[in-house]
Structures are given as C-alpha cells and as structure tokens.
C-alpha positions as CSV (number, residue, x, y, z in Angstrom):
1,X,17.5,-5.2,-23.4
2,X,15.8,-3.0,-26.0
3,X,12.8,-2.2,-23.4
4,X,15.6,-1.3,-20.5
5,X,17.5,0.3,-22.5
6,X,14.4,2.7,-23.5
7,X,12.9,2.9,-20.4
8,X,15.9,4.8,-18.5
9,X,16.1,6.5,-22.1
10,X,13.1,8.3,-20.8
11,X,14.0,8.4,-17.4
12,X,17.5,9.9,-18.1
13,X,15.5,12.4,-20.3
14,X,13.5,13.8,-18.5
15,X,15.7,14.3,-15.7
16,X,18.0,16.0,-17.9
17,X,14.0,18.1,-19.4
18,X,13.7,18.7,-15.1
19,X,17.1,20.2,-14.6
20,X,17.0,22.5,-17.5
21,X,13.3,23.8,-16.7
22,X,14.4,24.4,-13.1
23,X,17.4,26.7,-14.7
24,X,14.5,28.8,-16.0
25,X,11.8,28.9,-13.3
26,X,12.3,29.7,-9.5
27,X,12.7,27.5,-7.1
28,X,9.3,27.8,-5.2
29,X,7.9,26.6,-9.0
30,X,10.6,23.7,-9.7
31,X,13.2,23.2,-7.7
32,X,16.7,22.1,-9.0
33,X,16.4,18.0,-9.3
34,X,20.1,17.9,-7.5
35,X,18.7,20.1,-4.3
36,X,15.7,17.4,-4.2
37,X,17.7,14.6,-4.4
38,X,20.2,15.7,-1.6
39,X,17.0,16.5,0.5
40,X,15.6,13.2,-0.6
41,X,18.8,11.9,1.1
42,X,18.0,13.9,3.9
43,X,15.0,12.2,4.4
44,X,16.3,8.6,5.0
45,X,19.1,9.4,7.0
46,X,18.8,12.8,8.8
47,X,16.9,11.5,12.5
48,X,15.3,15.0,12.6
49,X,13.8,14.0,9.2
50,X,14.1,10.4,8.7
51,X,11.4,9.6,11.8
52,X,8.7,11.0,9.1
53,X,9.5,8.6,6.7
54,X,9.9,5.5,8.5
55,X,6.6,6.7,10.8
56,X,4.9,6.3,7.6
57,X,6.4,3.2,6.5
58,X,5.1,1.9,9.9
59,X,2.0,3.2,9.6
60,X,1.3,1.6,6.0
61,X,2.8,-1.5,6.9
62,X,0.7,-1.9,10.0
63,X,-2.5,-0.8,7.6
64,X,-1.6,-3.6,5.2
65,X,-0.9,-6.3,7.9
66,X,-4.6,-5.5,9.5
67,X,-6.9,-4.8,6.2
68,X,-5.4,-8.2,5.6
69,X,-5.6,-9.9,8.4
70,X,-9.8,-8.5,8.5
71,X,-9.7,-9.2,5.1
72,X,-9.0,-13.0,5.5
73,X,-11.3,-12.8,8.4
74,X,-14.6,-12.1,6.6
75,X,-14.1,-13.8,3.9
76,X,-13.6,-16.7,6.4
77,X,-17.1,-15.8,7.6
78,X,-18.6,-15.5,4.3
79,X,-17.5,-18.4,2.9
80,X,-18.7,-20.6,6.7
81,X,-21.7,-19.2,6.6
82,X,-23.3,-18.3,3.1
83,X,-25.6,-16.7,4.7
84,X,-23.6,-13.9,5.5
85,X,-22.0,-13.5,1.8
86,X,-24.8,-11.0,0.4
87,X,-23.6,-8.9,3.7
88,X,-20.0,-8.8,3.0
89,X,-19.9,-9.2,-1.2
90,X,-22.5,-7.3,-1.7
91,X,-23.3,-4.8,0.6
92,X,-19.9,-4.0,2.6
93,X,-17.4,-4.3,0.1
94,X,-19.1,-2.1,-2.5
95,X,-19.7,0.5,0.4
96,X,-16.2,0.4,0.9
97,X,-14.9,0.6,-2.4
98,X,-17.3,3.6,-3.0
99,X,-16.2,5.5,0.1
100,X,-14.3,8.6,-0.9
101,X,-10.7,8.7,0.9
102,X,-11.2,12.1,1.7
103,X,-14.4,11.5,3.3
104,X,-12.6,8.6,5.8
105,X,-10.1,11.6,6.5
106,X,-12.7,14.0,7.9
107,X,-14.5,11.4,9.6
108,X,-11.1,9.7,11.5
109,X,-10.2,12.7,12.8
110,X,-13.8,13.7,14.5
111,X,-13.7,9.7,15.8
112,X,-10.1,9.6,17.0
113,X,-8.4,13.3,16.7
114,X,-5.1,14.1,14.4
115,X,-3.0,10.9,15.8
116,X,-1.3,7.9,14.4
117,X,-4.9,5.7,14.9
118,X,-6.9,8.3,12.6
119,X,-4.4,7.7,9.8
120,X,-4.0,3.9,10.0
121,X,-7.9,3.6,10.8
122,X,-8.4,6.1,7.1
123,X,-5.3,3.5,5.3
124,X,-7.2,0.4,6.0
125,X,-10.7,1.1,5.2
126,X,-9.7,2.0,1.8
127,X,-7.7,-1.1,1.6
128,X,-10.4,-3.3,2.8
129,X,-11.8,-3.9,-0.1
130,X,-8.9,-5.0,-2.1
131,X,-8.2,-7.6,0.4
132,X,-11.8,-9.5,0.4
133,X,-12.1,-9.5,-3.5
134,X,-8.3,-11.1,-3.7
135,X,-9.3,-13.2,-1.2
136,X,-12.4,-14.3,-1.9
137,X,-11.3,-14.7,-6.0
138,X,-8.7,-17.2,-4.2
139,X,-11.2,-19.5,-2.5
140,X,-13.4,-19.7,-5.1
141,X,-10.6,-21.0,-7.3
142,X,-9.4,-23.4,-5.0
143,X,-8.8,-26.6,-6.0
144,X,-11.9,-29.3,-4.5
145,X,-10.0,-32.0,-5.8
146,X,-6.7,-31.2,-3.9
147,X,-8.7,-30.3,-0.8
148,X,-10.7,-34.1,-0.9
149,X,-6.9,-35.4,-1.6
150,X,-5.3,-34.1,1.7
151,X,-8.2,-35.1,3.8
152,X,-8.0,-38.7,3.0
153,X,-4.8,-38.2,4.3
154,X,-5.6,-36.0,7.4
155,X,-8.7,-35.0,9.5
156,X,-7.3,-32.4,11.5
157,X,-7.9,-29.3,10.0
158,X,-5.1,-27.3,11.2
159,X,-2.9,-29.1,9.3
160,X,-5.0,-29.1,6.3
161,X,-5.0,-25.1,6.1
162,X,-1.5,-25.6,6.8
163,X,-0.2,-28.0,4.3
164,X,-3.5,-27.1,1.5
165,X,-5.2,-24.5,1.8
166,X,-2.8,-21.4,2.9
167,X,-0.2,-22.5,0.1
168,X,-3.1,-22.1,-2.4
169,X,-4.4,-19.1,-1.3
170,X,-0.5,-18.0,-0.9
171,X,-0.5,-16.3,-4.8
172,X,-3.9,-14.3,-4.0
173,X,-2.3,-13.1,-0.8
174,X,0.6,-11.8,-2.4
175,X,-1.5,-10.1,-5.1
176,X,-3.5,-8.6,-2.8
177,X,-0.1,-7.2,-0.5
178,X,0.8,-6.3,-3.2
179,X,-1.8,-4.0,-4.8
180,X,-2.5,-2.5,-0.9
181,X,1.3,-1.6,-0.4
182,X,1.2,0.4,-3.3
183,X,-2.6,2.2,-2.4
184,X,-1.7,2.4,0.8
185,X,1.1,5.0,-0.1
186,X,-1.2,7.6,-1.8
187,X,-3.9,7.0,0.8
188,X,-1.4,8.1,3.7
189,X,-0.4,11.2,2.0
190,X,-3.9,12.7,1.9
191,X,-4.1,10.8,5.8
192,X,-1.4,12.7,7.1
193,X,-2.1,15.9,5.8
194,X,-5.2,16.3,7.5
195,X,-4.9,13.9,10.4
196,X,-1.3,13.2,11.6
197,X,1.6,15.2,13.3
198,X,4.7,13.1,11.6
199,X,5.2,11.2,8.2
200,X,5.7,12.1,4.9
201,X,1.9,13.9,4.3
202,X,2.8,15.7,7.3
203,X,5.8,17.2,5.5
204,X,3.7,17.5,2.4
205,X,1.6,19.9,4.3
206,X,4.4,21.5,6.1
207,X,6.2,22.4,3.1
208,X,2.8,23.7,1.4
209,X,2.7,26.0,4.5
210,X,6.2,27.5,3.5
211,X,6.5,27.7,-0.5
212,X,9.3,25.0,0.3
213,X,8.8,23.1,-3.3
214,X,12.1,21.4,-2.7
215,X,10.7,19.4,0.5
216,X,7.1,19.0,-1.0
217,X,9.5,17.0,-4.2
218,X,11.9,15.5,-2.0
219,X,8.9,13.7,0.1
220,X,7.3,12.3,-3.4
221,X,10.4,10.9,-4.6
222,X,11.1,9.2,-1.2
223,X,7.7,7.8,-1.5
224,X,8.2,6.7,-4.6
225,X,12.0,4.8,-3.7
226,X,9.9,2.8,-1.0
227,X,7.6,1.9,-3.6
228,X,9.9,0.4,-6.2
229,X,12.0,-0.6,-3.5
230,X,9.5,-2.9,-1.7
231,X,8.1,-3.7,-5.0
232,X,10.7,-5.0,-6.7
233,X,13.0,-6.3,-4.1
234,X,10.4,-8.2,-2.1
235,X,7.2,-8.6,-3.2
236,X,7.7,-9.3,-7.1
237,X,10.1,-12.0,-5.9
238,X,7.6,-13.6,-3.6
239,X,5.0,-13.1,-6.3
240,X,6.9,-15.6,-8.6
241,X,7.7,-18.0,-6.1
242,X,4.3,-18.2,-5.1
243,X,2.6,-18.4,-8.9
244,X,3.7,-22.1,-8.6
245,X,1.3,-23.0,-6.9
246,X,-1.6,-21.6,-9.1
C-alpha cells in the first residue's frame, strides 16, 4: 500500500505543479490540465474527433497482429531450416532493429503515398524485430523432454502444436504483444504525422499547425489511457495466466 499510496502522491502532485504553472504561462505554452482533460474526453466520444483515435487504435492493432503473425512465420523458417538462421538472426533482424523510424516514414510514403498502408507498413517494420527475438528466445527454451512426451502420445502434428508447443510458446507471445503494443504507440505518432490523414499523429500535426497546445496534450494523454488501459486490463492479466506454463 506504501508504493500506491506514493505513486498517486506523485501523480496527484504534479497535476496539482501542472495546474498552477498553467495559471502563470499562456495557454499556447501549457494549457490548463482541466481544458486538456475535457478535450481528452472529446477525443473518445466526440465522432468528429473520436474516428482519430480509434483509426489509430486500428491501425496499431492491425501492426501488432501482422509483425506477429510474420514474426512467428520466420522464425518457423529459421528454426526448419537452419540454414536460413544466419539470414534472419543475423542479418535481417539486426537491419531491422537498426533502421531509424523516421527513415521507414520517408520511405512508406514515396512506396505507398500518405494512406493508412504507409503508416501500418512504417508500425510493423519497427516491430519486426521484437517479435523474432521473443519468439525465437521461446523455441529455444522449449522443453525437448515435453515435446518427446506428447509425441509418444500423438503423431499428428497439428495436434502437437496445439496441445505442446503453442501453450509453451503462449508466455513469449504475450511478452512480445506486449512490448509491440506499447512501441507501436510512439511509432504511429511520428507515422501519422508524416504519412496519414486521420489518427492521433494526425492531430499532433494539426494542432502544431495552429499553436493549439491544448489538442497537441489532449492527444498524448489519450494515447497514454490506451496504453495503461490495454496494459493493465488485458494484457498483464494474460501475462500471468500464461507464466504458468514457463
């Protein structure tokens, strides 16, 4: 209780530190933390304003559902045919990881102009990454001796991956969901302000355009309630249940 109790300490103090600086500075600077709230509010349930919000949500979750879904595909491929792990381990993943965000941006909107594609194309190739090393940390701690147990039971391998292997690999999944959802986020901001015409980044950059500080704070904060939302309500839950099978 001591740590909660601290923690919204802090947060209560410094919204209390944000109200007071915003008494002192104009609005354009810091706006007032109840006008960003009340836009925040806007933002979820206003259909003028709320389509930017839960366009991005789409687009993140779509990112997430296909880095992982190629994710899980090479490592497949690697891990069939070793010859192809230098290629994907070594090579392709590092690439990836080194890849600047911004430099995805540019390049996604030359390939595939300012649409929803460029920014979901930008979201996944820097999630990429983070889905083969999760996944390919979970193979190579599966359990052998589990594995040899189930097929002395069964030769069909669907059911294996089924019953086996998926359940193990379940924990590493959800770590890598996870990590991406959260990644994913602050790689559709910088997505949307140069190569989409909806979402949150899109409002970013709108609100840029017009000194409009309280839009630019309310668009962060909703970012961030989708965050801890997610977070905690869904995925932290499903990352316990799953730890029992580590």
């Amino acid at each position: 209780w001591a740590g909660r109790i601290l923690g919204d300490g802090i947060v209560i103090a410094l919204l209390v530190a944000w109200y007071l600086a915003a008494l002192r500075t104009p609005e354009y600077v810091l706006p007032n933390p109840t006008d960003t709230l009340a836009m925040t509010l806007r933002l979820f349930v206003d259909p003028a304003l709320a389509t930017h919000t839960y366009l991005s949500l789409a687009r993140v979750l779509a990112a997430v559902i296909l880095a992982l879904v190629i994710g899980a595909a090479l490592v497949t491929v690697s891990h069939v045919f070793p010859v192809t792990r230098l290629l994907i381990a070594g090579r392709l993943t590092p690439f990836l990881n080194a890849f600047p965000t911004l430099g995805w941006a540019m390049m996604a909107i030359f390939w595939f102009g300012i649409s929803t594609v460029s920014v979901i194309f930008v979201e996944v190739a820097i999630l990429l990454p983070f889905c083969i090393i999760n996944l390919s940390t979970g193979v190579r701690n599966l359990d052998y001796e589990t594995l040899e147990m189930g097929m002395s039971f069964t030769r069909s391998r669907t059911r294996l991956l089924k019953s086996i292997v998926i359940p193990l690999l379940f924990p590493y999944i959800l770590a890598a969901v996870r990590v991406c959802y959260g990644v994913a986020w602050k790689v559709a901001l910088i997505a949307e302000l140069f190569g989409a015409r909806g979402g949150l980044g899109y409002l970013l950059n709108v609100g840029r355009s017009q000194f409009d500080s309280v839009t630019i704070f309310a668009a962060v904060v909703a970012i961030v309630i989708l965050v801890f939302i997610v977070d905690r309500l869904i995925l932290q839950p499903m990352e316990r249940y799953a730890s029992r099978y580590r």
